[in-house]
C-alpha positions as CSV (number, residue, x, y, z in Angstrom):
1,X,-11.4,17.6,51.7
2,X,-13.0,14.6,49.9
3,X,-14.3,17.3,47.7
4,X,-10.8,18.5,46.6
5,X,-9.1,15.3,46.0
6,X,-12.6,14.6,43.4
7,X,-12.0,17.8,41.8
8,X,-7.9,17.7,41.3
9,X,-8.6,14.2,40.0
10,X,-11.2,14.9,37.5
11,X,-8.4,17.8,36.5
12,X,-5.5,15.5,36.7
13,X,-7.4,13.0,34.2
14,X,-9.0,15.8,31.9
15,X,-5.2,17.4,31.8
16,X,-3.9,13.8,31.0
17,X,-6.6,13.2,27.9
18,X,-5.7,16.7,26.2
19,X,-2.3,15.4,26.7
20,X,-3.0,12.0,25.6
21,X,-2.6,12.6,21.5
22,X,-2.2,9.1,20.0
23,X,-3.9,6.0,19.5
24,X,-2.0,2.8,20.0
25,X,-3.7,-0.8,18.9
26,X,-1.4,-3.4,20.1
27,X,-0.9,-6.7,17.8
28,X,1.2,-9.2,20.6
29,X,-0.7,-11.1,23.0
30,X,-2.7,-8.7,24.8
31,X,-5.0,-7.7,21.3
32,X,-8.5,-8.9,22.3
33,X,-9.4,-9.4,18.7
34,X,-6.8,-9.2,16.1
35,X,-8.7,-10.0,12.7
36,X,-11.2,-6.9,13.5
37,X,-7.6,-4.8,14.4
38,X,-7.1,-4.6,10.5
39,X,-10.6,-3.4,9.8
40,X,-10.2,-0.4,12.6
41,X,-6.5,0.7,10.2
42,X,-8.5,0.4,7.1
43,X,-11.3,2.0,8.8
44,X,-9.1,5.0,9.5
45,X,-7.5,5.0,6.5
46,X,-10.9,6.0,5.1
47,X,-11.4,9.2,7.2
48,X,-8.2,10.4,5.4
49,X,-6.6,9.4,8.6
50,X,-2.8,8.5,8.4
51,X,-1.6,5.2,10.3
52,X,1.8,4.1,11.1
53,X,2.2,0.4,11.1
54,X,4.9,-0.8,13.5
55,X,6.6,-3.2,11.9
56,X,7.5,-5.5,15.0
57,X,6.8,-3.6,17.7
58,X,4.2,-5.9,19.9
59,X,3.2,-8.0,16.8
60,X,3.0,-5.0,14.3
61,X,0.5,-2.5,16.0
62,X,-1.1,0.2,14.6
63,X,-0.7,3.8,15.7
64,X,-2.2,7.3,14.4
65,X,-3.2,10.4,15.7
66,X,-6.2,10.4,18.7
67,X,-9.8,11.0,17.1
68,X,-12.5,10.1,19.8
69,X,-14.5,8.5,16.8
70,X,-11.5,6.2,16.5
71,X,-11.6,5.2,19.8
72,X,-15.3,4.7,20.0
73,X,-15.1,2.6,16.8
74,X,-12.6,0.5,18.7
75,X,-14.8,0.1,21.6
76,X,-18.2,-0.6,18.8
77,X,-15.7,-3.5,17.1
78,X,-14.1,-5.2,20.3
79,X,-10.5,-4.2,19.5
80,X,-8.0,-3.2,22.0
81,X,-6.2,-0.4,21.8
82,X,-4.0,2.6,24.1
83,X,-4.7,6.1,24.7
84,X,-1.2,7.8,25.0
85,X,0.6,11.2,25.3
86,X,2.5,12.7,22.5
87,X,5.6,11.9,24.2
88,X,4.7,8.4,24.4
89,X,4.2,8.2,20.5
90,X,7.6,9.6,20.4
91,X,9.5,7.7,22.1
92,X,7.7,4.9,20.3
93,X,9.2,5.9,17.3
94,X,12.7,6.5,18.6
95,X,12.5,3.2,20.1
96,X,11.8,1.7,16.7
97,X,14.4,3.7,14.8
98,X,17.4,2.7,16.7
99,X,19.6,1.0,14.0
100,X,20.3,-1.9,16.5
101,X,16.7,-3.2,16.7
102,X,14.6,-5.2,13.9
103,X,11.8,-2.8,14.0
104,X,10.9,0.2,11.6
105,X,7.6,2.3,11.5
106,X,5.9,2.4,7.6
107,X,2.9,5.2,6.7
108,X,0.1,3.5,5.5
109,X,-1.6,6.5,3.9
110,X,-5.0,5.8,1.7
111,X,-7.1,2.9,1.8
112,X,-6.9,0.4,-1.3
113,X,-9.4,-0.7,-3.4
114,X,-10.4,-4.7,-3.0
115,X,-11.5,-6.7,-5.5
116,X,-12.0,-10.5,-5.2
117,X,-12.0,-12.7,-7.9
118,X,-15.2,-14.9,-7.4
119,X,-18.0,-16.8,-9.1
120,X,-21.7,-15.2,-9.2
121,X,-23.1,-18.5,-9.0
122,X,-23.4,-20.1,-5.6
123,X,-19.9,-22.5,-4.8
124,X,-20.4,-25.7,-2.2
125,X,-17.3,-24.0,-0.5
126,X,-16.9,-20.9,1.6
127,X,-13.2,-18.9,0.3
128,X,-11.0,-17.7,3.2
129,X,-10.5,-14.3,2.0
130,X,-14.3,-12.9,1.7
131,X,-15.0,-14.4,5.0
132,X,-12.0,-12.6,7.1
133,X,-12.5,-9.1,4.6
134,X,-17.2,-9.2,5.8
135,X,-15.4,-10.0,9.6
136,X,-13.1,-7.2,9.8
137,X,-15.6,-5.4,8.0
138,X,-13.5,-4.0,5.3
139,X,-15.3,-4.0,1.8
140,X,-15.2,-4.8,-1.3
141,X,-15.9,-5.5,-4.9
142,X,-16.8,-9.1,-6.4
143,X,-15.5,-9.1,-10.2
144,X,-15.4,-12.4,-12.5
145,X,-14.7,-13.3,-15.7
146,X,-16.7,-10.5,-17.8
147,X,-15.7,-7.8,-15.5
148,X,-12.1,-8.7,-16.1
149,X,-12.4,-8.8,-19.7
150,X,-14.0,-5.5,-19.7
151,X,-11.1,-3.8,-17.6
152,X,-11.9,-3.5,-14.9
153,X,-8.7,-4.4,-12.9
154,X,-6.8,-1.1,-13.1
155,X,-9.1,0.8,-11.1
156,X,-8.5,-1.9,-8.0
157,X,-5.3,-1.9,-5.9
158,X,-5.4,-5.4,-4.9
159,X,-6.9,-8.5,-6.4
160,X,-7.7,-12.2,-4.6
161,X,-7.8,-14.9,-6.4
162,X,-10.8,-17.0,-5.1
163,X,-11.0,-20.9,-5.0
164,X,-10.5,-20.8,-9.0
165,X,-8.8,-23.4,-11.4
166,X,-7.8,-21.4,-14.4
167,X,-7.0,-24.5,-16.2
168,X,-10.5,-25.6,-17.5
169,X,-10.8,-28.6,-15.9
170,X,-13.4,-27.4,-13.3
171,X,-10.7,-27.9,-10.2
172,X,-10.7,-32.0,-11.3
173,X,-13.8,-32.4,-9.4
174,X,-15.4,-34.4,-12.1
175,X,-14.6,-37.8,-11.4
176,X,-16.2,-37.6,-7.7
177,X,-18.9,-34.8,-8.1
178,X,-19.8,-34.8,-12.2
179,X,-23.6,-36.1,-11.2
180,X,-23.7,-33.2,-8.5
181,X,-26.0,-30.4,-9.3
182,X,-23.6,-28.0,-8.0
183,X,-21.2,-29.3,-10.4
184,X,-23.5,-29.3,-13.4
185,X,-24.4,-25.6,-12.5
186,X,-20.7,-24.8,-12.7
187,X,-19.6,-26.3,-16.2
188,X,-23.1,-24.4,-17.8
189,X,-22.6,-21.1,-16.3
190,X,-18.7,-21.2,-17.1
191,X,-19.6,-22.6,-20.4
192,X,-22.4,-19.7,-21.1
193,X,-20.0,-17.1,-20.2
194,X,-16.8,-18.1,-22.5
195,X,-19.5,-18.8,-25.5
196,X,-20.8,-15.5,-24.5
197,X,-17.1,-13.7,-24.7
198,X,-16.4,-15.2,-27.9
199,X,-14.7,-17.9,-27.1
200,X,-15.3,-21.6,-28.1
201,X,-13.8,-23.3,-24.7
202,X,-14.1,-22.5,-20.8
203,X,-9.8,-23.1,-20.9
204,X,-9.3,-20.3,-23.5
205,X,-11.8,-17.9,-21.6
206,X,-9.7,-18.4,-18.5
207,X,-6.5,-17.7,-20.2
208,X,-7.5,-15.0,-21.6
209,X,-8.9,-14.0,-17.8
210,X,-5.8,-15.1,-16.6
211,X,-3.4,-12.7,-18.8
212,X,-5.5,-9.7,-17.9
213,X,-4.7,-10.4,-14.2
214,X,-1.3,-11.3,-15.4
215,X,-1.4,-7.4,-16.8
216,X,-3.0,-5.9,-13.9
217,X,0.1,-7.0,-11.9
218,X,2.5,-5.6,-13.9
219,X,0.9,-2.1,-14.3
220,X,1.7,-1.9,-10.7
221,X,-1.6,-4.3,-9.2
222,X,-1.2,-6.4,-6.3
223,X,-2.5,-10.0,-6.6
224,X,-2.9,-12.3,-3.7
225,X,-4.3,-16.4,-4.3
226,X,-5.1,-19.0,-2.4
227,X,-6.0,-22.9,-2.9
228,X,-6.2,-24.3,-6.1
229,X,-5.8,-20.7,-7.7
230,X,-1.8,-20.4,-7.3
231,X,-1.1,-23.6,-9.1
232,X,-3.8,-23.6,-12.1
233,X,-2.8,-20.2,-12.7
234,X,0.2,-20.9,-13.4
235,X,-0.3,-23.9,-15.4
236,X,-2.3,-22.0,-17.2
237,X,0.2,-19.2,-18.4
238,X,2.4,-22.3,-19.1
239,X,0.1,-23.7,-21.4
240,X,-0.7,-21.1,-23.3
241,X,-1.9,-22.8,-26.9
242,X,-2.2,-26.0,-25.3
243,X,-4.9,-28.2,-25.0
244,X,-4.2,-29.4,-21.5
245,X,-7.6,-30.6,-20.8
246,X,-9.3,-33.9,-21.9
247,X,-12.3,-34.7,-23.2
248,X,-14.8,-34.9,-20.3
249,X,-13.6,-31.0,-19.5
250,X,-13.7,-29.3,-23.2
251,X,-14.9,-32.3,-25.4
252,X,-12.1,-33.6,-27.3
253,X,-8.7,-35.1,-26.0
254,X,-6.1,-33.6,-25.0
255,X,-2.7,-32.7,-27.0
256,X,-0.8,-35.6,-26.3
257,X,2.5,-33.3,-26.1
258,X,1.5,-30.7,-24.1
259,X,4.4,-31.9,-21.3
260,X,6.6,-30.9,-23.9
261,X,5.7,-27.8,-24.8
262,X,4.7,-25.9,-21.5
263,X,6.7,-22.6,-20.9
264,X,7.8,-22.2,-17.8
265,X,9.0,-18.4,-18.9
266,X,5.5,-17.4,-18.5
267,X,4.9,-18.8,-14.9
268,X,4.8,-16.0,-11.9
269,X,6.4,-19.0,-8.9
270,X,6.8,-22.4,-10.6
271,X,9.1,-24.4,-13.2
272,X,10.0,-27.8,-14.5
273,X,6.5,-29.4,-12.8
274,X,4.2,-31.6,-14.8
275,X,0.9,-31.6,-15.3
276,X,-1.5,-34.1,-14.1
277,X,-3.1,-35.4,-16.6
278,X,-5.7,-38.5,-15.1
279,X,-8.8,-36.9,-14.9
280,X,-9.8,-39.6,-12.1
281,X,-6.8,-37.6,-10.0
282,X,-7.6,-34.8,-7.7
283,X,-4.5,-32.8,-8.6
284,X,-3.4,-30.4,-11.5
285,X,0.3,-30.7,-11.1
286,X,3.2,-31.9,-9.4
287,X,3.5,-28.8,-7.6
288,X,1.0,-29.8,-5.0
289,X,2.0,-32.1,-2.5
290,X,-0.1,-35.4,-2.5
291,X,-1.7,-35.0,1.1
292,X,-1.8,-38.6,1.6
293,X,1.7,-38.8,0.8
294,X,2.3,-35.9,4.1
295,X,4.3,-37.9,6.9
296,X,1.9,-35.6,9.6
297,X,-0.8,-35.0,11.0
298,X,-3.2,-32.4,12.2
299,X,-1.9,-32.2,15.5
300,X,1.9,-31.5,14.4
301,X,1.2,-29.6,10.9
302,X,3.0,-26.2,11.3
303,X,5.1,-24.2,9.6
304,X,7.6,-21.5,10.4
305,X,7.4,-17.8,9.1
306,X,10.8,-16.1,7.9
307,X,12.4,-13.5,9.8
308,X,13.3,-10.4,7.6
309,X,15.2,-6.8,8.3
310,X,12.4,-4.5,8.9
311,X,14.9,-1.9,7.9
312,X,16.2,-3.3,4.7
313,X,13.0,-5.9,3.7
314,X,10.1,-3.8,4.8
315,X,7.6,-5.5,2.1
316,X,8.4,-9.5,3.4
317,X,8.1,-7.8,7.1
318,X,4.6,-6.1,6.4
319,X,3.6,-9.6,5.1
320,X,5.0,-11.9,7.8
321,X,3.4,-9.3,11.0
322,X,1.9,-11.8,13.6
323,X,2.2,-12.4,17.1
324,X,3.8,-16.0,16.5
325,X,6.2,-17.3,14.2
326,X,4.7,-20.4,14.1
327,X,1.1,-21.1,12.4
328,X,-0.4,-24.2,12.2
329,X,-1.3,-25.8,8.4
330,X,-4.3,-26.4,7.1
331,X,-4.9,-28.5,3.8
332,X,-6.7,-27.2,0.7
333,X,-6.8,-28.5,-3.0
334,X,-3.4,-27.2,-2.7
335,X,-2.3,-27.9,0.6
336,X,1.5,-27.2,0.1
337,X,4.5,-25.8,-2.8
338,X,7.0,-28.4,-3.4
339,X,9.9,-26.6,-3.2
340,X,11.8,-27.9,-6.1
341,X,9.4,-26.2,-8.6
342,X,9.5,-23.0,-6.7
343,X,11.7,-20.6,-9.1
344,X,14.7,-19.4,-7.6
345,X,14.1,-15.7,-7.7
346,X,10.8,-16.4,-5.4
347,X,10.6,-15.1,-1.6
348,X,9.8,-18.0,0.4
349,X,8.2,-16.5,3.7
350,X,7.1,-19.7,5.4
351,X,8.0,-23.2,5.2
352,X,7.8,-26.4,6.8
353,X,11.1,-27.0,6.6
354,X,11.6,-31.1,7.7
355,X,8.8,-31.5,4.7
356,X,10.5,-29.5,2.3
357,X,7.3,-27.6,1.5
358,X,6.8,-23.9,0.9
359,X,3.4,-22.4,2.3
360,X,3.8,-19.1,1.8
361,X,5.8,-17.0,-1.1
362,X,6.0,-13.5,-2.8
363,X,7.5,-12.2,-5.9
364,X,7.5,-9.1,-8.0
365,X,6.1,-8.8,-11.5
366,X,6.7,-5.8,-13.7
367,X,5.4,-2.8,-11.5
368,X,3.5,-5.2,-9.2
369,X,3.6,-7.4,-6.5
370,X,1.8,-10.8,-5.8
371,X,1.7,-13.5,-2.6
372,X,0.5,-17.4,-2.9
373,X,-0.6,-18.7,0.4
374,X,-1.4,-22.5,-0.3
375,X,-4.1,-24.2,1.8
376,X,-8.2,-23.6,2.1
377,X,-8.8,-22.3,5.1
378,X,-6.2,-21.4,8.5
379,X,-8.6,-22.6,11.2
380,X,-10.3,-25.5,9.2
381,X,-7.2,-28.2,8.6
382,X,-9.5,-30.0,6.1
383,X,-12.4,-28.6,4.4
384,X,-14.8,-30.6,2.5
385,X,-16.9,-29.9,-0.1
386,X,-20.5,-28.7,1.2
387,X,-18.8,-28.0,4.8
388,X,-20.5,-25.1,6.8
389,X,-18.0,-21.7,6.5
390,X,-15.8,-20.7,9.3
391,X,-17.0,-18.6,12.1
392,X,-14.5,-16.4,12.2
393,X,-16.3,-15.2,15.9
394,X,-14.5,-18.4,17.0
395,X,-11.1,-17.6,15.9
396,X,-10.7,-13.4,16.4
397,X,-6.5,-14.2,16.8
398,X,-6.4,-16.4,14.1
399,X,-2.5,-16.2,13.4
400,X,-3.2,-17.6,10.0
401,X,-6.0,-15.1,8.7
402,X,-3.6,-12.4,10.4
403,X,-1.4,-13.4,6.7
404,X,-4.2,-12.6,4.7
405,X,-5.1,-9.4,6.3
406,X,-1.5,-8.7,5.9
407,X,-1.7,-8.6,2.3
408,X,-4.9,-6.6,2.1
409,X,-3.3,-3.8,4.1
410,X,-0.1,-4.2,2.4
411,X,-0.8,-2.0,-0.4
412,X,-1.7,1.1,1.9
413,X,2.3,1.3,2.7
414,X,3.9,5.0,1.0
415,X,5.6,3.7,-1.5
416,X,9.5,5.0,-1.4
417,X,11.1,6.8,-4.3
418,X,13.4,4.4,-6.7
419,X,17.1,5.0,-6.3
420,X,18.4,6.5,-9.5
């Protein structure tokens, strides 16, 4: 008898697997690690392998056809995930559809090409993005100044924007750090590589960097930046023809009416801010908040992410998946957007709201797309200079590296036709 029940159970579960045609990887509260999650979509994505990311459904999961490859990948990585029926997957779907919920289901169909705007030479700081992309195990491609300049750009999908100050002014760190080697390394290698490219300043090389990417996005690129690289960007579209940078960063002064004659026009996010122009002052601009000046502290810096129509808004959705609403700050060079200089035409997607700050914003540019996420690092509140780099094995639901990893699967979405 024993021996029967054994037998219709094996059949009963064998029956169930052949039936069991879909892969679900839940992103709510029951995802063991959500950061590696992302890698196991792009991972997929790779084996030519379509995924259907389900765009609040359990914190945005990920569901595709069953593979046992997939599966044992999952298991290899540590990520949780669902073996279910066809019917299952279907009802999924229907669930989702139903005009009367905020969900919707998007194909992400081919994997995108990374690339990540970083130094060759060795920085006293670790940059969020590269350490979340080597944990989730999803690769890519370091370019820097001479590879943009060469053209590189338009055969990546996406672009991050490391730790950078496209400014020339070496991120301002020359009034605390100008005797530090690391520092000294810096200014020569950026100073060998503009003389190199023909140019007789590091400021005009990284302008000249700086509309390249600037070009990449509006062939249809997207661009994601973090830190100090939002701001100085900007600044330095605006100050296109301006010397903005005194003499301790380029040799000579500075023009003494280059307030006056920034253009705003050529800005991606910001307007009407001003520059910062002590070079004893560890800021470039007035679009920064002054961390001192923050009435918080660690313990009660959060801010709030933005709701949007999965249905009608499907790009701010994608970006603003998480399992919480709420993510805690973290400071950076730029810790915050004031919100006054944030053009009106800009997506805000997060905000602490009682500090009038934006943290988290999106746009459209040309053919492209592009996301500033102020703040360093989401699980280190305040990094230092020459502080050890996050171990992201401490943090695999980070809530606030979930935002990045939004953005590097983001351009994996089937893009829908243009209504004529």
């Amino acid at each position: 008898m024993m021996k029967k029940i054994l037998l219709l159970y094996v059949f009963l579960t064998l029956f169930l697997i052949s039936k069991a045609t879909y892969l679900l990887i839940p992103m709510d509260e029951t995802q063991k690690n959500h950061l590696k999650a992302y890698g196991i979509a792009f991972w997929v994505l790779q084996q030519d392998v379509e995924v259907d990311w389900l765009l609040n459904y359990r914190g945005g999961s990920f569901m595709c056809k069953y593979h046992e490859l997939i599966e044992q990948e999952c298991v290899i990585r540590g990520v949780s995930y669902q073996i279910i029926a066809d019917a299952q997957s279907t009802a999924i779907l229907l669930e989702i559809s139903d005009p009367q919920v905020n969900m919707d289901a998007v194909k992400l169909h081919k994997a995108p090409k990374i690339a990540v705007y970083s130094p060759k030479n060795k920085q006293p700081w670790d940059d969020a993005v590269t350490l979340v992309l080597t944990y989730a195990e999803i690769p890519y491609d370091i370019v820097y100044d001479e590879e943009v300049m060469e053209g590189v750009l338009p055969l990546y999908d996406w672009l991050h924007l490391h730790h950078e100050d496209f400014t020339g002014q070496y991120g301002k760190f020359w009034a605390r750090y100008r005797d530090a080697n690391w520092y000294k390394e810096d200014v020569k290698v950026n100073e060998e590589i503009a003389h190199k490219m023909g140019f007789s300043k590091v400021s005009q090389c990284k302008l000249a960097v700086a509309k390249k990417i600037r070009d990449f996005a509006a062939g249809g690129g997207y661009l994601f930046a973090m830190c100090s690289a939002p701001d100085s960007y900007d600044v330095a579209l605006a100050a296109e023809g301006i010397d903005i940078c005194d003499q301790m960063f380029d040799g000579d002064p500075m023009d003494p009416n280059a307030q006056q004659k920034l253009d705003y026009s050529n800005c991606f996010a910001f307007r009407d801010f001003t520059i910062n122009t002590n070079p004893f002052e560890y800021e470039i601009s007035s679009i920064d908040v002054i961390p001192t000046q923050r009435k918080v502290n660690h313990r009660n810096d959060y801010f709030s992410l933005f709701e949007f129509s999965a249905k009608w808004d499907p790009v701010p959705t994608m970006l603003c998946q998480d399992h919480t609403q709420v993510i805690k700050g973290f400071m950076g060079q730029t810790t915050a957007f004031r919100k006054q200089f944030v053009k009106p035409n800009v997506l805000i997607m997060g905000e602490n709201k009682s500090l009038n700050e934006a943290r988290y914003i999106h746009g459209e540019f040309g053919k492209g797309m592009w996301t500033f996420l102020s703040g360093h690092d989401p699980e280190d509140y305040q990094h230092f200079v020459g502080d050890p780099p996050t171990d992201l094995n401490l943090h695999p639901n980070s809530p606030g590296y979930r935002l990045i990893l939004n953005n590097v699967l983001f351009p994996a979405a089937k893009k829908k036709k243009q209504k004529t």
